[in-house]
Chimera marker file (.cmm) of the C-alpha trace (Angstrom):
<marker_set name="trace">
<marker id="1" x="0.000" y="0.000" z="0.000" r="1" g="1" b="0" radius="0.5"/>
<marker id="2" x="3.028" y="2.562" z="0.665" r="1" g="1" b="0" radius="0.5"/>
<marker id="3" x="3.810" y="2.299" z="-2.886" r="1" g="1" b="0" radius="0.5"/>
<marker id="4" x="0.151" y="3.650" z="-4.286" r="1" g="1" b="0" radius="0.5"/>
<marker id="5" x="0.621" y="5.982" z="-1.528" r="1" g="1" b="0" radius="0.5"/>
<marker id="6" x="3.520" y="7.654" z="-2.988" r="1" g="1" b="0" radius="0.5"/>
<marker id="7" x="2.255" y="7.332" z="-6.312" r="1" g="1" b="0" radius="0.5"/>
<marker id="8" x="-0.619" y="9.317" z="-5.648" r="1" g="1" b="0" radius="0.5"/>
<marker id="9" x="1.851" y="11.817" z="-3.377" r="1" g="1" b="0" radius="0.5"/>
<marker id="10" x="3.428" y="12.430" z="-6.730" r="1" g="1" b="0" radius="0.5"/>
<marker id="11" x="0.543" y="13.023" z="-8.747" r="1" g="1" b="0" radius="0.5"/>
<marker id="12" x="-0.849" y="15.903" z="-6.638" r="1" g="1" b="0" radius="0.5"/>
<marker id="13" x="2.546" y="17.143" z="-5.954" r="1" g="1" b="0" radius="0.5"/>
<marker id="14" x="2.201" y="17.305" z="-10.019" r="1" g="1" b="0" radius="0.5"/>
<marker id="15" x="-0.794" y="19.264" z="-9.608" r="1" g="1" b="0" radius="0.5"/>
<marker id="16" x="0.852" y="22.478" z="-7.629" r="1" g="1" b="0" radius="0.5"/>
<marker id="17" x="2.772" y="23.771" z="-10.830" r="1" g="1" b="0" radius="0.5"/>
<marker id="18" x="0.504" y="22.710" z="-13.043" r="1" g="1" b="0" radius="0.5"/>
<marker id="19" x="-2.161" y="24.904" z="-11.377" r="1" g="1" b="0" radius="0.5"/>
<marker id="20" x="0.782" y="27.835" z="-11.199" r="1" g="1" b="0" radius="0.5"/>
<marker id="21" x="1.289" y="27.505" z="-14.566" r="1" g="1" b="0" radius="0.5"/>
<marker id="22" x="-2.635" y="28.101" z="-15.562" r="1" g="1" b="0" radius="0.5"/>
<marker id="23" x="-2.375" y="30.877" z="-13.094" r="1" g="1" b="0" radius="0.5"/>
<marker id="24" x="0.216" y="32.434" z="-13.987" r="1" g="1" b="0" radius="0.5"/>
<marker id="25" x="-0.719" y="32.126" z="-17.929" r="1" g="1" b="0" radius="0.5"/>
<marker id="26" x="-4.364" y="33.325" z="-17.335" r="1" g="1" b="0" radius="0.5"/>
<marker id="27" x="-3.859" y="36.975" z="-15.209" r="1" g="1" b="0" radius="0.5"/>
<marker id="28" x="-1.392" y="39.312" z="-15.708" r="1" g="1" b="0" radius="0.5"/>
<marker id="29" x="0.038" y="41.643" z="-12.967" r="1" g="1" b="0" radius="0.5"/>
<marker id="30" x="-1.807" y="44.932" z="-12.583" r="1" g="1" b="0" radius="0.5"/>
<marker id="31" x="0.679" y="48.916" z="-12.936" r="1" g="1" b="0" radius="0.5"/>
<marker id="32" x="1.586" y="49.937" z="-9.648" r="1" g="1" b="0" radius="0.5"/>
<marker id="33" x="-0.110" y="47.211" z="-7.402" r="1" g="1" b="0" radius="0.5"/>
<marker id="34" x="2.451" y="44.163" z="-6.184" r="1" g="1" b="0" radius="0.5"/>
<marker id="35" x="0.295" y="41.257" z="-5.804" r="1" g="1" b="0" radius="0.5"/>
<marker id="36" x="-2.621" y="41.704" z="-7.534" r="1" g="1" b="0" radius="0.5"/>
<marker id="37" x="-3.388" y="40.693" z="-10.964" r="1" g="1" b="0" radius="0.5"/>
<marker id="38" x="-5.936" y="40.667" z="-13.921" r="1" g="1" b="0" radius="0.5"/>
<marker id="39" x="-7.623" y="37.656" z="-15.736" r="1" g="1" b="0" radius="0.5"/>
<marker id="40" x="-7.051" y="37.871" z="-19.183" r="1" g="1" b="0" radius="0.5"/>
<marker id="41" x="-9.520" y="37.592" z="-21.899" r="1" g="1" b="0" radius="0.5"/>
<marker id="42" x="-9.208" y="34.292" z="-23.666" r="1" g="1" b="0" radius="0.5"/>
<marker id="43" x="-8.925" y="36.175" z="-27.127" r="1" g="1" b="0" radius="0.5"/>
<marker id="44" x="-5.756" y="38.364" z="-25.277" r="1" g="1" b="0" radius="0.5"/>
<marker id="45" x="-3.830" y="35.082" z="-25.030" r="1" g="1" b="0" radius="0.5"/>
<marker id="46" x="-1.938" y="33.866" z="-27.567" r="1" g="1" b="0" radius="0.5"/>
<marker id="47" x="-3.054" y="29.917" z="-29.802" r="1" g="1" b="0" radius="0.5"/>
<marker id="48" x="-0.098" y="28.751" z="-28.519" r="1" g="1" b="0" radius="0.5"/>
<marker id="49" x="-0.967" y="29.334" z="-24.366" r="1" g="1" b="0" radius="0.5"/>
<marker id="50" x="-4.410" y="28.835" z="-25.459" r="1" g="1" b="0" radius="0.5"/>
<marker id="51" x="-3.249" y="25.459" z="-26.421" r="1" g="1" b="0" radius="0.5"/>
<marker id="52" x="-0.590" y="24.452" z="-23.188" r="1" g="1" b="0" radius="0.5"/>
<marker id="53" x="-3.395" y="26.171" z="-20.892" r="1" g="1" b="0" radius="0.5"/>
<marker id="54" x="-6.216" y="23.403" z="-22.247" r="1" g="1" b="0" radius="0.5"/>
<marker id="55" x="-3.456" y="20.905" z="-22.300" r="1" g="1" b="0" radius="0.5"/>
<marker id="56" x="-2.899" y="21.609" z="-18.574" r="1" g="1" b="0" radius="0.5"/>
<marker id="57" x="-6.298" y="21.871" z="-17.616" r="1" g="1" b="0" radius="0.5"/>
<marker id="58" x="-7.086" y="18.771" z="-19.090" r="1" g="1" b="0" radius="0.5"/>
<marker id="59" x="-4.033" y="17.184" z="-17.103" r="1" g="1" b="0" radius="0.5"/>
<marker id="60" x="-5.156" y="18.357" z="-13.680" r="1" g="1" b="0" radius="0.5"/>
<marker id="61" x="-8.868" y="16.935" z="-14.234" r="1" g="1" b="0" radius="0.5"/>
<marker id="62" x="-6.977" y="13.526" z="-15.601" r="1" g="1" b="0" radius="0.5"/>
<marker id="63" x="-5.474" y="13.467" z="-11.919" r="1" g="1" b="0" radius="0.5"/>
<marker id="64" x="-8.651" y="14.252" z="-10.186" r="1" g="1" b="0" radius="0.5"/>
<marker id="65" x="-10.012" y="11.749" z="-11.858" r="1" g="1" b="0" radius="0.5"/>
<marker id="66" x="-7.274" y="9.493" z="-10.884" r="1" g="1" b="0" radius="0.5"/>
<marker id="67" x="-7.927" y="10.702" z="-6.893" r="1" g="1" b="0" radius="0.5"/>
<marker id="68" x="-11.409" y="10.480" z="-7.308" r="1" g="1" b="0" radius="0.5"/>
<marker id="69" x="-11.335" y="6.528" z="-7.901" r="1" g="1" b="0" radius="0.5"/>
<marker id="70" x="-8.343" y="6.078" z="-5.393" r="1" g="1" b="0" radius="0.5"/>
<marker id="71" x="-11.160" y="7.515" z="-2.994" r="1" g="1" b="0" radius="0.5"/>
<marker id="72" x="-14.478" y="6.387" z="-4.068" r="1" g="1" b="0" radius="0.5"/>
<marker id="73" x="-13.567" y="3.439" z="-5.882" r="1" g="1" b="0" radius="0.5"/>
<marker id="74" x="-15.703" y="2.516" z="-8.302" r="1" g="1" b="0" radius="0.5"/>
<marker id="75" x="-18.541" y="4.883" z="-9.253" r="1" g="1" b="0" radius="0.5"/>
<marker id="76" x="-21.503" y="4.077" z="-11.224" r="1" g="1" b="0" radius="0.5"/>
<marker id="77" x="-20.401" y="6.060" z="-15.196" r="1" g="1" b="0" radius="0.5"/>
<marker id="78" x="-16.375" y="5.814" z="-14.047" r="1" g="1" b="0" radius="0.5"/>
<marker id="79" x="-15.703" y="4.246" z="-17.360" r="1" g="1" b="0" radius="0.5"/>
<marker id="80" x="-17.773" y="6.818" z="-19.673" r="1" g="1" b="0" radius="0.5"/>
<marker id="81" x="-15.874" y="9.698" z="-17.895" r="1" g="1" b="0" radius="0.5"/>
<marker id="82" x="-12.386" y="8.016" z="-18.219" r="1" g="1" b="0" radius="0.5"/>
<marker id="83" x="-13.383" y="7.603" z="-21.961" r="1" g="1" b="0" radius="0.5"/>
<marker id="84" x="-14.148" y="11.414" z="-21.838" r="1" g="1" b="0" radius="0.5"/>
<marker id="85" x="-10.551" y="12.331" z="-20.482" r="1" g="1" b="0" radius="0.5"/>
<marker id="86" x="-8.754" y="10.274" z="-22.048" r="1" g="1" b="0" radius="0.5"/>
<marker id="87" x="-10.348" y="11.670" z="-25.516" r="1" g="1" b="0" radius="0.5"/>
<marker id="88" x="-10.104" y="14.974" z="-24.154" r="1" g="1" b="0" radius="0.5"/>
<marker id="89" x="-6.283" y="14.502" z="-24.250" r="1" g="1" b="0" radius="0.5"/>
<marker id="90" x="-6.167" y="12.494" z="-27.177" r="1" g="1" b="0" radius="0.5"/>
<marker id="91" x="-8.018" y="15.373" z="-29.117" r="1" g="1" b="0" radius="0.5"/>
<marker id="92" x="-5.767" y="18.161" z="-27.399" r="1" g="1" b="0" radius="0.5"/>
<marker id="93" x="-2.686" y="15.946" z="-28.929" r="1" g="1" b="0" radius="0.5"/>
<marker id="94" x="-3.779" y="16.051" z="-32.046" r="1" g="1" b="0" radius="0.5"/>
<marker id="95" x="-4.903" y="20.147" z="-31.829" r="1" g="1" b="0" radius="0.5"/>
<marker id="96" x="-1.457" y="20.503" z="-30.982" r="1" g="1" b="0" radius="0.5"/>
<marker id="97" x="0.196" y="18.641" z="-33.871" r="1" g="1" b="0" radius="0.5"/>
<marker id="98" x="-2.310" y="20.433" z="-36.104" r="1" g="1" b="0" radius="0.5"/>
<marker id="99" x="-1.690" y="23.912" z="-34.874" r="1" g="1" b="0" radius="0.5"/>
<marker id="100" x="2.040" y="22.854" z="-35.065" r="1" g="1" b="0" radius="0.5"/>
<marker id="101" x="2.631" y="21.367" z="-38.753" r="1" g="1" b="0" radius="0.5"/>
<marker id="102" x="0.421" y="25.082" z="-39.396" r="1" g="1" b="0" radius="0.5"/>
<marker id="103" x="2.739" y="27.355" z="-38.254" r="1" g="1" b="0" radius="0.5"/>
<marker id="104" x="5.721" y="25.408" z="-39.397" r="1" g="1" b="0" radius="0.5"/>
<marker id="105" x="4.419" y="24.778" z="-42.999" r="1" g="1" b="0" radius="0.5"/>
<marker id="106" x="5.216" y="28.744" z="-44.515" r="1" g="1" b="0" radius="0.5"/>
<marker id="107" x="8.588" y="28.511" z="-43.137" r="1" g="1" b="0" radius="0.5"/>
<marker id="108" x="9.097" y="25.114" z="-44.590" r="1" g="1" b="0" radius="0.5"/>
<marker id="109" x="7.750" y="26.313" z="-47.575" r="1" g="1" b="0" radius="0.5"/>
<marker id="110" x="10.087" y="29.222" z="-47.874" r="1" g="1" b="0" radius="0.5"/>
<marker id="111" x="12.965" y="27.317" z="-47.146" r="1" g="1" b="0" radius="0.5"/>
<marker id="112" x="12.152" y="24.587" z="-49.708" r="1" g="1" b="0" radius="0.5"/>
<marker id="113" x="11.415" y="27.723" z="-52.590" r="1" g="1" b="0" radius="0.5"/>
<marker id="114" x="8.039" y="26.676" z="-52.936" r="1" g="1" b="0" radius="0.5"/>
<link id1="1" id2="2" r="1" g="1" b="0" radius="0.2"/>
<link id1="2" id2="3" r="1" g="1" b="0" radius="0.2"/>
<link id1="3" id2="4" r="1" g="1" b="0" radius="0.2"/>
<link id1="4" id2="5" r="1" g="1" b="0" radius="0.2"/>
<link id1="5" id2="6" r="1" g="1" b="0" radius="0.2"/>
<link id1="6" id2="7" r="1" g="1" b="0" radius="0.2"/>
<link id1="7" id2="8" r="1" g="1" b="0" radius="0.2"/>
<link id1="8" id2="9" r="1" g="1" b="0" radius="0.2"/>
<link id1="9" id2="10" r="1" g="1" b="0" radius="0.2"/>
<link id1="10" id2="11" r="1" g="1" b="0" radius="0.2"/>
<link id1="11" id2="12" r="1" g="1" b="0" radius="0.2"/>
<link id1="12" id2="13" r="1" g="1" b="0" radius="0.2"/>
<link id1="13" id2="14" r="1" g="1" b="0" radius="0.2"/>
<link id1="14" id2="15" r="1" g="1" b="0" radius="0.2"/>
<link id1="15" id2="16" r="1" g="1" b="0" radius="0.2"/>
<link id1="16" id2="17" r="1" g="1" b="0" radius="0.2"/>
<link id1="17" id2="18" r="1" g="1" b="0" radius="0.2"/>
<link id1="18" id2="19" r="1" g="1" b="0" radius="0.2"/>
<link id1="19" id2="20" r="1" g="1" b="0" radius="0.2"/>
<link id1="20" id2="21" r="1" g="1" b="0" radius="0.2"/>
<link id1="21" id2="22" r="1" g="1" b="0" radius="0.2"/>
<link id1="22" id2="23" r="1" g="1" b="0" radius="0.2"/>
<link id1="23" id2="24" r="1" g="1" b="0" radius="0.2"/>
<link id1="24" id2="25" r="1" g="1" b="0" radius="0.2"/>
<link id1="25" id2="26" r="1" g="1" b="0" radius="0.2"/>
<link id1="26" id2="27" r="1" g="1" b="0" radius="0.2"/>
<link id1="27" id2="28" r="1" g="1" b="0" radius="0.2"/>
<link id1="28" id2="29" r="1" g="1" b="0" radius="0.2"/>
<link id1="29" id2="30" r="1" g="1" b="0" radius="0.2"/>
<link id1="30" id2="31" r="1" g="1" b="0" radius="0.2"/>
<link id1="31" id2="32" r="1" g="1" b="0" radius="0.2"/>
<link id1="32" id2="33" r="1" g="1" b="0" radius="0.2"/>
<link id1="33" id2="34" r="1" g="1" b="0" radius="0.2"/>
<link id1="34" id2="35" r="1" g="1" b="0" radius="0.2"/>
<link id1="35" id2="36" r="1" g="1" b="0" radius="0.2"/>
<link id1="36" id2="37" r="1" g="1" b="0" radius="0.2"/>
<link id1="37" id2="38" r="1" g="1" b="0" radius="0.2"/>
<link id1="38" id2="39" r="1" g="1" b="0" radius="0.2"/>
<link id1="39" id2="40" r="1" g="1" b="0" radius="0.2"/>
<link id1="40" id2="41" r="1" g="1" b="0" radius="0.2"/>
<link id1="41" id2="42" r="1" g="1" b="0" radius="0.2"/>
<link id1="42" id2="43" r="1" g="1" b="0" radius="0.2"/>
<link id1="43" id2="44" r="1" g="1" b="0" radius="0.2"/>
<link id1="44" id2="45" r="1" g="1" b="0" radius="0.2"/>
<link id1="45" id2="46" r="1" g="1" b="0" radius="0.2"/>
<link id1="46" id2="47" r="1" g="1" b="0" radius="0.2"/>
<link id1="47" id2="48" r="1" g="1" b="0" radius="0.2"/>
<link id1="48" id2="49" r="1" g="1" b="0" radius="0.2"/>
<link id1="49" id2="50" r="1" g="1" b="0" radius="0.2"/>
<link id1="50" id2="51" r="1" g="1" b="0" radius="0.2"/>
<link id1="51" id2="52" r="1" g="1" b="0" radius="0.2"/>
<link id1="52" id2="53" r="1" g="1" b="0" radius="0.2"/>
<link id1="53" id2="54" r="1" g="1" b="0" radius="0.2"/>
<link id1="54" id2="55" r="1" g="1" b="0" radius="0.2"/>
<link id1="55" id2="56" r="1" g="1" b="0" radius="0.2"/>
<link id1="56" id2="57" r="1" g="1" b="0" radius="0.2"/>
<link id1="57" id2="58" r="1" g="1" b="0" radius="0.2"/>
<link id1="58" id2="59" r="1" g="1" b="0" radius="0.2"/>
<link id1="59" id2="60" r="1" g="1" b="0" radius="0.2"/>
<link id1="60" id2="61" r="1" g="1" b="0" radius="0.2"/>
<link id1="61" id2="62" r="1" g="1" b="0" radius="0.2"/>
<link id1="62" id2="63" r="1" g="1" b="0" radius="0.2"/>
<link id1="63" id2="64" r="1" g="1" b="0" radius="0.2"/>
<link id1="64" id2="65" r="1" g="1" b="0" radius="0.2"/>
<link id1="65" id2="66" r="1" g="1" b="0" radius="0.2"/>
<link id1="66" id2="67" r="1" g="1" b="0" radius="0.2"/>
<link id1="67" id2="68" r="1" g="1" b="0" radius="0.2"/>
<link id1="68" id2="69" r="1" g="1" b="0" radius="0.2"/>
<link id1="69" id2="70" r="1" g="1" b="0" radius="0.2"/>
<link id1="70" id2="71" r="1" g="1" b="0" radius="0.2"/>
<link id1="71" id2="72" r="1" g="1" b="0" radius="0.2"/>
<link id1="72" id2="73" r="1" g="1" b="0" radius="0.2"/>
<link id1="73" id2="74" r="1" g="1" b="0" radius="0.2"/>
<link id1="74" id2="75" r="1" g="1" b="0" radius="0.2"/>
<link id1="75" id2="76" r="1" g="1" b="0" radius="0.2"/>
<link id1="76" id2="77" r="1" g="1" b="0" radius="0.2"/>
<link id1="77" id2="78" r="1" g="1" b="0" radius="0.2"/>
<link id1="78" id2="79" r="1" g="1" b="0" radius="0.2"/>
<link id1="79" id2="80" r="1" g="1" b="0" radius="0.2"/>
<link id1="80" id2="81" r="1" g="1" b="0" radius="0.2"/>
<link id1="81" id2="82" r="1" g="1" b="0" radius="0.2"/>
<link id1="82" id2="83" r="1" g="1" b="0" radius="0.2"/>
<link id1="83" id2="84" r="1" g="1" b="0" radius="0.2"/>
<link id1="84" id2="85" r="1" g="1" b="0" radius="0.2"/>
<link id1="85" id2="86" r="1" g="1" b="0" radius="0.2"/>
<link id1="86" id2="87" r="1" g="1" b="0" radius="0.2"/>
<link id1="87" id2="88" r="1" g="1" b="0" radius="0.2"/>
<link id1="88" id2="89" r="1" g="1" b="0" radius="0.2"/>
<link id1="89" id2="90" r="1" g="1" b="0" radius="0.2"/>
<link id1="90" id2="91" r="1" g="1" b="0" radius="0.2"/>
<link id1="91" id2="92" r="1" g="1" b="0" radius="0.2"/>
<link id1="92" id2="93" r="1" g="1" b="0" radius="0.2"/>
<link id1="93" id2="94" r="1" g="1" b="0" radius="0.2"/>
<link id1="94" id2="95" r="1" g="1" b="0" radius="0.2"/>
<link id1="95" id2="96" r="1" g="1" b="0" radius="0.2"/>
<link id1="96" id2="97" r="1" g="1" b="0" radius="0.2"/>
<link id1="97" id2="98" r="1" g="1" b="0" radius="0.2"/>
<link id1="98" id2="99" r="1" g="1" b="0" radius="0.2"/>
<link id1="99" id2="100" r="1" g="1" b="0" radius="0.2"/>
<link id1="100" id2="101" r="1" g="1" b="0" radius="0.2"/>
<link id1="101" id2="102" r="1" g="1" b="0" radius="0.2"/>
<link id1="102" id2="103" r="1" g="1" b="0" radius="0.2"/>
<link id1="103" id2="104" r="1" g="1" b="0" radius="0.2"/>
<link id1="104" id2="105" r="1" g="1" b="0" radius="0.2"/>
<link id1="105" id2="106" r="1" g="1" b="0" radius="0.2"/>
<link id1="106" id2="107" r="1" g="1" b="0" radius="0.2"/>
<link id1="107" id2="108" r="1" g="1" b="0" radius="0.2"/>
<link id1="108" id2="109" r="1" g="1" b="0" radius="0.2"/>
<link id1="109" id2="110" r="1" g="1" b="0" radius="0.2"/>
<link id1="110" id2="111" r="1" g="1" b="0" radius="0.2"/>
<link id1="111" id2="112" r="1" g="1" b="0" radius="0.2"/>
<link id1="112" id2="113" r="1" g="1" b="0" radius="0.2"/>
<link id1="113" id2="114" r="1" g="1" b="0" radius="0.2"/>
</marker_set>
């Protein structure tokens, strides 16, 4: 039992920067004020945070998920919402390759003299 103990130690030790990160990617700070800041608009942020913010997000409700069944077990639907995650990050992958191969095409294209 130690073992699954530590495991799950890891995973929401995992959690802390991950949530940082989305923080810290979501607000920026506010002139002349030291600790507050401002939520950003999602059309402020850039496709690529938009992208890594999701991504994270989607990591974070993979380990709730995870902590959820460590608690509760097994839960009448468990299997329809680990299908949802796991497509969740499955689709994000792919969003990411896609957005990817889109911004790298033009320069590829220049390069080759297409």
């Amino acid at each position: 039992m130690l073992i699954d103990d530590v495991i799950l130690f890891v995973l929401f030790s995992w959690v802390v920067p991950l949530g940082l990160f989305i923080f810290y990617q979501v607000t920026t700070a506010v002139p002349f004020a030291r600790w507050r800041r401002r939520l950003l608009r999602v059309r402020e942020m850039q496709p690529i945070t938009r992208i890594l913010v999701s991504q994270k997000a989607a990591l974070i409700l993979v380990v709730a998920f995870i902590a959820a069944v460590r608690f509760l077990g097994d839960f009448p639907g468990r299997e329809w919402v680990a299908f949802g995650l796991y497509t969740l990050l499955v689709t994000l992958a792919w969003v990411v390759f896609i957005y990817q191969r889109r911004v790298q095409l033009p320069q590829e294209h220049r390069i080759r003299g297409r």
